[in-house]
C-alpha positions in Angstrom: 0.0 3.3 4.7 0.7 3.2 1.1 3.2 5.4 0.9 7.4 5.6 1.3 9.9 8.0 0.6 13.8 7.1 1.0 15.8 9.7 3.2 16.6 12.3 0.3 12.7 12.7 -0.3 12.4 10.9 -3.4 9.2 8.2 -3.7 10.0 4.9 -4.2 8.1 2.4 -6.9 6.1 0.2 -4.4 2.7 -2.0 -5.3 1.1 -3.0 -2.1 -2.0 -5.3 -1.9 -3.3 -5.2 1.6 -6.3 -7.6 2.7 -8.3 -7.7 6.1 -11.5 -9.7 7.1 -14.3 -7.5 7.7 -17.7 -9.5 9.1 -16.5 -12.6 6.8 -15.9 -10.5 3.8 -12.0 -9.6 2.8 -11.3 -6.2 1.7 -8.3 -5.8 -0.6 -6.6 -2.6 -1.3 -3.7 -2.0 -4.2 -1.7 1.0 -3.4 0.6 2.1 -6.4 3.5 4.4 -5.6 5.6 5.6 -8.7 
């Protein structure tokens, strides 16, 4: 998930770079929240 929000709703600044091995091959994803 690329995505969180703090208990009075408002969405917090968060970079994520998530990476998984797929058949030998890595797949990185960058998930910007502002």
């Amino acid at each position: 998930m690329c995505a969180s929000k703090t208990l009075s709703g408002t969405v917090t600044s968060i970079y994520v770079i998530t990476c998984k091995t797929t058949s030998g091959r890595w797949l990185c994803t960058i998930c910007v929240i502002i």
